[in-house]
C-alpha positions as CSV (number, residue, x, y, z in Angstrom):
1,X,81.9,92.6,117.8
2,X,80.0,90.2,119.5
3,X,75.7,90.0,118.9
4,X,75.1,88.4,121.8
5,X,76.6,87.3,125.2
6,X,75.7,84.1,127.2
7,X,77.4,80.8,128.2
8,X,78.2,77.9,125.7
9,X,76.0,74.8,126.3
10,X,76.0,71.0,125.4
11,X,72.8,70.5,123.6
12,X,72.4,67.2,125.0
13,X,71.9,68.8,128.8
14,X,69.2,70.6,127.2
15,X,66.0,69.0,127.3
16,X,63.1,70.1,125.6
17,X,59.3,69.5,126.8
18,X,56.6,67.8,124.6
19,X,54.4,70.4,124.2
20,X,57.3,72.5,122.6
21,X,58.2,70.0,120.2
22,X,55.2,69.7,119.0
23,X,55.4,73.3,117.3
24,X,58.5,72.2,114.9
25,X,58.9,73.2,111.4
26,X,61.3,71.6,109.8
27,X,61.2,74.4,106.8
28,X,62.1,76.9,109.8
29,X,64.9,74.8,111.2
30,X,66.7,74.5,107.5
31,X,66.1,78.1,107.1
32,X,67.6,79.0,110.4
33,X,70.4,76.6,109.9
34,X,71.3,77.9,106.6
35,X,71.7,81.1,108.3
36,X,74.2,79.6,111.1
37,X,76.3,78.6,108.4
38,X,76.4,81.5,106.5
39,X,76.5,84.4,110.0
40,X,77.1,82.4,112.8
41,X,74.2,82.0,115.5
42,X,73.1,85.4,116.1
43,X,70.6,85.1,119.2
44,X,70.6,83.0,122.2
45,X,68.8,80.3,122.9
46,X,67.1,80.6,126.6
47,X,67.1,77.7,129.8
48,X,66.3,77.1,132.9
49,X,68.3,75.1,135.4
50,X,66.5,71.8,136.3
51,X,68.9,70.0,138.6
52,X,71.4,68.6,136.5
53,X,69.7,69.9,133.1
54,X,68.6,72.7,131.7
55,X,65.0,73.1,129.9
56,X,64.2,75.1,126.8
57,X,62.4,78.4,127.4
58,X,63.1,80.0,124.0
59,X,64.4,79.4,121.3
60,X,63.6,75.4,119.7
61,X,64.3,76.1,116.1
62,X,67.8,77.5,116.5
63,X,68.5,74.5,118.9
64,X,67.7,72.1,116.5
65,X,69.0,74.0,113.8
66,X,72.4,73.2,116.0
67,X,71.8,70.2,116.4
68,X,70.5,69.2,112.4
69,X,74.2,70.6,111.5
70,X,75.9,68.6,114.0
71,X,77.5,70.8,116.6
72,X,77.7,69.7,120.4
73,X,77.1,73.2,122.0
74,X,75.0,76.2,121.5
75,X,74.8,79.8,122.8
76,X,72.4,80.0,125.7
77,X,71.4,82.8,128.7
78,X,70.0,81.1,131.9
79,X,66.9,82.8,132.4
80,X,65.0,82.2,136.2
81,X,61.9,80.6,136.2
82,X,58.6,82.7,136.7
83,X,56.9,81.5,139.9
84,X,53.1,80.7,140.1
């Protein structure tokens, strides 16, 4: 039984801004990866469409917890963008 539903993308259409990659912890990404291995990814990762990419809204650790154990695609749910 699936956990979660959502489309399968590349991680490298994903980009990620600055100011989120500035919160990284490397302890939680090898935590969170260890967990992938063992259970699978379990929650979705969240983007929104910017042109020909998407950008992270959610979910930076389980990315690069993807990415750290070398897999080309992730589990993400196109969210819209809030407007201002």
């Amino acid at each position: 039984m699936p956990l979660m539903s959502g489309e399968v993308l590349k991680i490298d259409d994903i980009y990620v801004p600055v100011k989120r990659r500035a919160s990284l912890n490397d302890d939680t990404v090898n935590s969170i990866a260890e967990s992938i291995l063992e259970e699978g990814q379990k929650t979705a990762i969240q983007v929104r469409e910017d042109g020909e990419r998407y950008v992270l809204v959610e979910g930076l650790h389980r990315l690069e917890a993807c990415r750290s154990l070398g897999e080309d695609t992730i589990i993400g749910i196109l969210v819209r963008a809030r407007r201002r």
